[in-house]
SENU-351528 format. One record per residue: residue in one letter; x, y, z of N, C-alpha, C in turn. Coordinates in steps of 0.001 Angstrom, whole numbers. Each point is the difference from the previous one (the first is absolute). Layout:
! SENU-351528
   residu       n.u       n.v       n.w      ca.u      ca.v      ca.w       c.u       c.v       c.w
        A         X         Y         Z         X         Y         Z         X         Y         Z
...
This chain:
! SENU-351528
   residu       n.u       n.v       n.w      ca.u      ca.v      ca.w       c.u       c.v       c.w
        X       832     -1198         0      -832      1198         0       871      1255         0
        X      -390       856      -494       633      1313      -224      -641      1001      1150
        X       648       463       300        11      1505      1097      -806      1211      -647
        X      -125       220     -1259       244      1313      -795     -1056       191      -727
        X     -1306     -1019       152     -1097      -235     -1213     -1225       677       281
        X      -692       611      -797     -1068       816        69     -1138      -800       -75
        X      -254         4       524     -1975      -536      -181      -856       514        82
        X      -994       -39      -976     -1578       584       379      -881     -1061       276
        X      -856       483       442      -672      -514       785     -1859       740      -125
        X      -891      -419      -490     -1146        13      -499      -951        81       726
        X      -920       628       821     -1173      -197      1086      -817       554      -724
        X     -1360      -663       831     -1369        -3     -1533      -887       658      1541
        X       610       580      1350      -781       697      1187       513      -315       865
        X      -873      -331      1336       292      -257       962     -1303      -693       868
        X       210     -1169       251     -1310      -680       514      -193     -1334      -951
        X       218     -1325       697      -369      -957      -981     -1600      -154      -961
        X      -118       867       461     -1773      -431      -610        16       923     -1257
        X       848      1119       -97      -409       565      -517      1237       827      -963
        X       891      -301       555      1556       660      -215       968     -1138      -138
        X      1462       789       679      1076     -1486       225      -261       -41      1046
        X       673     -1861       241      -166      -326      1032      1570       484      1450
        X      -937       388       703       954       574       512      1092      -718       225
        X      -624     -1366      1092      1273      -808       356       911        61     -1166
        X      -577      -460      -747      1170      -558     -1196       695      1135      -878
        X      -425      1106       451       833      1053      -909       869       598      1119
        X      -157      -505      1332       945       474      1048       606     -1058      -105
        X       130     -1374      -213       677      -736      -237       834      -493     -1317
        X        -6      1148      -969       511        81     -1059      1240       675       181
        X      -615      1205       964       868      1082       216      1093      -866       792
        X      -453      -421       940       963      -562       739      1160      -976       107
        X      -558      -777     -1278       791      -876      -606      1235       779      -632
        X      -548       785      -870      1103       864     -1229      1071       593      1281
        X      -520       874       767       335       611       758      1615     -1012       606
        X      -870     -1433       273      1040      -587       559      1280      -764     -1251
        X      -652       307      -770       803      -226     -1627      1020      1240      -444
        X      -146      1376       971       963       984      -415      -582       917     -1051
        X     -1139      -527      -546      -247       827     -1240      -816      1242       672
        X         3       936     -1093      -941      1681      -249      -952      -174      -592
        X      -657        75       969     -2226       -92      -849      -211      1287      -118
        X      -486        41     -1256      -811      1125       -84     -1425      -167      -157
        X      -997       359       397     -1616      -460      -472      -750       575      -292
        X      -866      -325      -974      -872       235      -863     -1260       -97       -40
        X     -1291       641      -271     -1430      -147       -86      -655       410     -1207
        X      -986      -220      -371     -1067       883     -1006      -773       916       632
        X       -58       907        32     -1137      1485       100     -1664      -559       -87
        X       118     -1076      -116     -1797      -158      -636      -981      -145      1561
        X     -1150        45       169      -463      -245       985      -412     -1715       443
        X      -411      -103      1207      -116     -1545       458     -1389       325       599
        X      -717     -1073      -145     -1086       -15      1033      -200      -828       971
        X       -42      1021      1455       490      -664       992      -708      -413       714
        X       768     -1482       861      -848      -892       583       218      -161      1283
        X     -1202       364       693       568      -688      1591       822      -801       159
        X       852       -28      1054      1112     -1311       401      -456      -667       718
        X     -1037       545      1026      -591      -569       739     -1045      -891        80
        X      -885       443      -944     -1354      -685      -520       196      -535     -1308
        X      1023       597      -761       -58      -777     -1203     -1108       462     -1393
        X      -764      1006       569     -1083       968      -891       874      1186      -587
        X      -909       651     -1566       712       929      -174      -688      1270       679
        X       853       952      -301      -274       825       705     -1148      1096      -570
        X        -7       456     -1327      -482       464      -923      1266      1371       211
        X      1116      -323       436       729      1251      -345      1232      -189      -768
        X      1015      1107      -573       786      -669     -1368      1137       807       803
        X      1325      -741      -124      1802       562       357       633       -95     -1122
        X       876       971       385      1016      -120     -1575      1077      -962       553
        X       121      -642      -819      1418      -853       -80       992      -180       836
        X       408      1118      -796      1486       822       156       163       557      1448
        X     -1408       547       228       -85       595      1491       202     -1315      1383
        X      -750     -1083      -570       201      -986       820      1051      -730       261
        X       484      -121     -1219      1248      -610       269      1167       890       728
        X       -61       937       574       325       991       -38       330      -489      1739
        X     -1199      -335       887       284      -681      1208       910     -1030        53
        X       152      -718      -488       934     -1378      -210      1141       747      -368
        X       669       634     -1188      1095       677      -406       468      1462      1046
        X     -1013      -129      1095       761      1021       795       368      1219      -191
        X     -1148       402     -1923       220      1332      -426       933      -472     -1489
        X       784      -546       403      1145        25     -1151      -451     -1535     -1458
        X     -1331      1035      -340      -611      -942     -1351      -486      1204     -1027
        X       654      -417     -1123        70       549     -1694     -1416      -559     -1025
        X      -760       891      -247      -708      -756     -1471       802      -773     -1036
        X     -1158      -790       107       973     -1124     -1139      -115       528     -1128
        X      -700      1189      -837       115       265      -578      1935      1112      -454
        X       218      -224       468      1652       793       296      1202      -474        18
        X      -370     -1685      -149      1096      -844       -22       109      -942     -1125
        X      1156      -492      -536        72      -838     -1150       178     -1536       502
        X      -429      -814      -625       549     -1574       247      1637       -15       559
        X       625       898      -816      1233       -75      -100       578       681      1091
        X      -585       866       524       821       625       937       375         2      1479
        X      -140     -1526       175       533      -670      1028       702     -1701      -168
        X       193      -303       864      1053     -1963      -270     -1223      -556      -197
        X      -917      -126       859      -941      -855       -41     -1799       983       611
        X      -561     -1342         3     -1331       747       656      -861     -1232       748
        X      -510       586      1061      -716     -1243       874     -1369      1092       150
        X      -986     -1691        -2     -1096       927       260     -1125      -647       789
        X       -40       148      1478     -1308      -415       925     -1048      -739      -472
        X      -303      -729       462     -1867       -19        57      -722       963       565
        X     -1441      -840        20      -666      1013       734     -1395       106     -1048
        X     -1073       132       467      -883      -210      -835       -47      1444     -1010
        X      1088       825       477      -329      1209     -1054      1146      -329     -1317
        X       723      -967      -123       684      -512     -1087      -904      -344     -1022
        X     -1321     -1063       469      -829      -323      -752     -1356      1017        97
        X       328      1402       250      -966       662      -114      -164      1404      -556
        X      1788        50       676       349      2021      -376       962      -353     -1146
        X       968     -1047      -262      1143       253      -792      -712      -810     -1001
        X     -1106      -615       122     -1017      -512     -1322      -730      -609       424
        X     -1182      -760     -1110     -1395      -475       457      -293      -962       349
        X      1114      -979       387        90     -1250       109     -1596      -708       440
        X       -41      1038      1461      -744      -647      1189     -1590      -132      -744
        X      -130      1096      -990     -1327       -65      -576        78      -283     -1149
        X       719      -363      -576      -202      -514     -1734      1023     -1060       -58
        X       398      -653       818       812     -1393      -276      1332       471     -1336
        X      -724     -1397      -570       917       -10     -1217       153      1356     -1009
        X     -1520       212      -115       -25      1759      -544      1013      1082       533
        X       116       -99      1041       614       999       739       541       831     -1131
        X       588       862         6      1290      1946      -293       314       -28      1094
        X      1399       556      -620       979       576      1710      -186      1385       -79
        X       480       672       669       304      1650       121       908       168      -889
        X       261      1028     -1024       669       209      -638      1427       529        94
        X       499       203       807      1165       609       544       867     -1672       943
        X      -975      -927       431       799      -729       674       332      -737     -1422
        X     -1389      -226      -457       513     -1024     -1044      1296      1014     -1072
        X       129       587       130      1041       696     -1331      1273      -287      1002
        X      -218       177      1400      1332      -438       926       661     -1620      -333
        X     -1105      -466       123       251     -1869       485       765       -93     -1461
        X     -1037       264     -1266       247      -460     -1409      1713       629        36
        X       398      1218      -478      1265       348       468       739      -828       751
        X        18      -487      1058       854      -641      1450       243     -1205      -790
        X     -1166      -637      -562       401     -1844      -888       543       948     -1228
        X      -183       559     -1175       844        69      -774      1195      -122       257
        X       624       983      1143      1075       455        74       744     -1139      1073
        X      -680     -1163       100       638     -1225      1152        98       754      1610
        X      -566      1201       477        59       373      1264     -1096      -780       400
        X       696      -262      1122      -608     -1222      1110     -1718       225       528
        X      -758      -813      -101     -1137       471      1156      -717      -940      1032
        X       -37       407      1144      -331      -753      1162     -1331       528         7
        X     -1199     -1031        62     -1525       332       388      -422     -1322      1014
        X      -926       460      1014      -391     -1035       650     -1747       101       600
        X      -446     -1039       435     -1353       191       234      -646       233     -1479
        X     -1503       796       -32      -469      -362     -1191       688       861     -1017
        X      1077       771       236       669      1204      -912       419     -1042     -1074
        X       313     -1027      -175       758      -660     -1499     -1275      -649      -987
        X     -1203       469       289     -1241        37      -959       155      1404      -840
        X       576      1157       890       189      1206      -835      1023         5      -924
        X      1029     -1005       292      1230      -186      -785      -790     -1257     -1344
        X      -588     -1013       583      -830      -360     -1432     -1260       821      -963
        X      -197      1063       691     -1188       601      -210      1080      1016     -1303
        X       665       462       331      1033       759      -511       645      -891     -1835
        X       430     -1019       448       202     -1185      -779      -891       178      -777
        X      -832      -730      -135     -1309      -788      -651        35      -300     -1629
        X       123      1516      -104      -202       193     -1680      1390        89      -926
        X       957       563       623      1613       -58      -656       646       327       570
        X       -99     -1126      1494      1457        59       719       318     -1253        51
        X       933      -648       732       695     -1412      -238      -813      -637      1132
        X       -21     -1352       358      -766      -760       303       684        19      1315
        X      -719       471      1425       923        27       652      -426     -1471       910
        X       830      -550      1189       219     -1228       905       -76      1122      1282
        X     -1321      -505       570      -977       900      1137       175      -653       914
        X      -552       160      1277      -529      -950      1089      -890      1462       841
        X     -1292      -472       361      -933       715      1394      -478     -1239       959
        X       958     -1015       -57      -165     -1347       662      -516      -697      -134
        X     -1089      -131        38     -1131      -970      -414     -1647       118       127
        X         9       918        -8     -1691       658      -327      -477      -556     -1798
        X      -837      -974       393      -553      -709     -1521      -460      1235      -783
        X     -1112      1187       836      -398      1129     -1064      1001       362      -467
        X       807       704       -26      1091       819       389       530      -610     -1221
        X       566      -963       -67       732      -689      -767      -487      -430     -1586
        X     -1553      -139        68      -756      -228      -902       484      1167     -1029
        X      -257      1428      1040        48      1442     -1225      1208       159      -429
        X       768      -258       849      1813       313      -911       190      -943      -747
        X      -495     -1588      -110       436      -584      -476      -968       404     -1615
        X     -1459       590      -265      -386      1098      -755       946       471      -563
        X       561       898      1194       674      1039      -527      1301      -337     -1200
        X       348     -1297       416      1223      -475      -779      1262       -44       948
        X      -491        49      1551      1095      -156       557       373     -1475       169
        X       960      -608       554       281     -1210       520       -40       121      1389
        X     -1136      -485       613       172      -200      1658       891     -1168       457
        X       736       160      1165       184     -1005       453       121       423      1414
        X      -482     -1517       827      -409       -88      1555      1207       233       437
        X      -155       975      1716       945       131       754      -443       131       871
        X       625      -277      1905      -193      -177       922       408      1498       542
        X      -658       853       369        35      1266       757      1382       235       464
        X       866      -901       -30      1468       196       885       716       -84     -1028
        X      -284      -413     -1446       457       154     -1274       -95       914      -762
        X       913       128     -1453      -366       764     -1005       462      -892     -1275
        X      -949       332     -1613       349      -191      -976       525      1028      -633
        X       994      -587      -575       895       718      -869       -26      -223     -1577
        X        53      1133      -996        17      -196      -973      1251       901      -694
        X       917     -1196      -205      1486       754       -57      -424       529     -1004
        X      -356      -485     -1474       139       483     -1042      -300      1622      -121
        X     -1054       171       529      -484      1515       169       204       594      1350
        X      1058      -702       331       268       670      1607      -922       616       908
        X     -1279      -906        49      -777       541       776       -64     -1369      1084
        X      -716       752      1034       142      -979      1448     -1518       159      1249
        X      -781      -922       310      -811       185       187      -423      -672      1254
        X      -619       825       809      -418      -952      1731     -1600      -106       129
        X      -456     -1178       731     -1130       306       310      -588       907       826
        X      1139       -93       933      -585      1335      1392     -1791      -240       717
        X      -621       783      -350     -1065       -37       915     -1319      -615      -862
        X       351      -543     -1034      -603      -883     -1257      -545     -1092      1197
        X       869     -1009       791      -332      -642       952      -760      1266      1509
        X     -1348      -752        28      -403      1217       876       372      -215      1549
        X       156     -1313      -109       271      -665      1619      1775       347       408
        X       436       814     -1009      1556        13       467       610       736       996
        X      1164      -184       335       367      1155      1318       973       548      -786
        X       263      1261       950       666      1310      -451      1755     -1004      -700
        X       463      -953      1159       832      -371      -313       341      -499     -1304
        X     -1156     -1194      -208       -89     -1056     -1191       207      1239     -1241
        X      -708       898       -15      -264      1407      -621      1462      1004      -449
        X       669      -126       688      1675       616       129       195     -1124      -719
        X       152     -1455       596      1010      -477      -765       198       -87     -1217
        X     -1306      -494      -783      -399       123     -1504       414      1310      -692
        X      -186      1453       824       232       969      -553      1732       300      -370
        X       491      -722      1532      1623       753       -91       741      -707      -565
        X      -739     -1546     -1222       675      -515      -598       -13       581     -1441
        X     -1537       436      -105      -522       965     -1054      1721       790       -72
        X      -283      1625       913      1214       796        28      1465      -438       -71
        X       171     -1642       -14      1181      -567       -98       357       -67     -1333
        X     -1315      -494      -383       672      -171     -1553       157      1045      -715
        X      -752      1085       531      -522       988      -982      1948      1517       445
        X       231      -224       670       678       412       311      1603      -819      -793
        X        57     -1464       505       870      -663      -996      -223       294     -1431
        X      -468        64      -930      -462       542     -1302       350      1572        67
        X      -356       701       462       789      1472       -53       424       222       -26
């Protein structure tokens, strides 16, 4: 691993229901962090509609993005509209139900889904150019969602959720099963993928480990 590598890093809010997921984007951070690398992070400007954490209802009220993610990044988060694929080593990017909701339509149009236009012009960029990307939880449906129509066939894992698997495999992704403390890797396109909170019964731990193998590789590749 290198000392010296830039990473971005992608949040679709703040709040699993509705944003990123927190654990796991504090545990992204924390990983890299312990990898030596410089995150910089990133959001879309668009609004979210937000959902109790508590009850699990929406609210009938709408947050911007950018603003939310904004708690998690501690202030120090950029529109993704402002950044190139290219202008970092690699890129990792949370779950969180706002992956499949703010950074595209996964959660409501399956296989149909569109991404946001600014991530997808990021991701597409990052595989042209062989820069690395780490996604975990349901975020690597946005990376097939992205795919679909003329990107390369990517080698996924969100663990083993049969729906889940049905639409990427739609999509033209290749799923394959992994145990929450795991990740699949798809050297060819240097992308790297965890289940994270895909398993709902998991602990914070099982949750790190899968992730900080994620940031292992993704960091080795940089």
């Amino acid at each position: 691993m290198s000392d010296n590598k830039t990473i971005g890093v992608i949040l679709s809010g703040a709040g699993y229901l509705d944003g990123a997921e927190i654990h796991e984007s504090v545990l992204c951070l924390l990983a890299l962090s312990q990898a030596g690398a410089t995150v910089k992070m990133y959001a879309p400007t668009s609004e979210l509609d937000e959902i109790d954490h508590k009850t699990g209802a929406p609210t009938g009220q709408k947050r911007n993005v950018l603003v939310e993610a904004a708690r998690i990044a501690r202030g120090q988060v950029e529109p993704t509209e402002s950044v190139k694929g290219t202008d970092v080593d690699a890129w990792v990017i949370p779950g969180g139900f706002g992956a499949a909701k703010n950074l595209c339509d996964f959660a409501e149009k399956g296989a149909q889904a569109t991404p946001d236009k600014d991530v997808s012009r990021i991701v597409r960029d990052a595989l042209a150019a062989h820069i690395p990307i780490g996604a975990c939880c349901i975020a690597p449906a946005l990376l097939a969602v992205i795919t679909k129509s003329s990107g390369p066939r990517l080698k996924l894992t969100i663990g083993n959720d049969e729906d889940t698997k049905k639409a990427l495999a739609q999509l033209g992704a290749e799923h394959v099963d992994a145990p929450v403390t795991d990740v699949v890797v798809d050297a060819d396109h240097k992308v790297v993928t965890a289940p994270a909170y895909m398993y709902g019964g998991a602990s914070v731990a099982e949750v790190f480990a899968g992730i900080e193998k994620m940031v292992q590789q993704v960091m080795a590749w940089a």
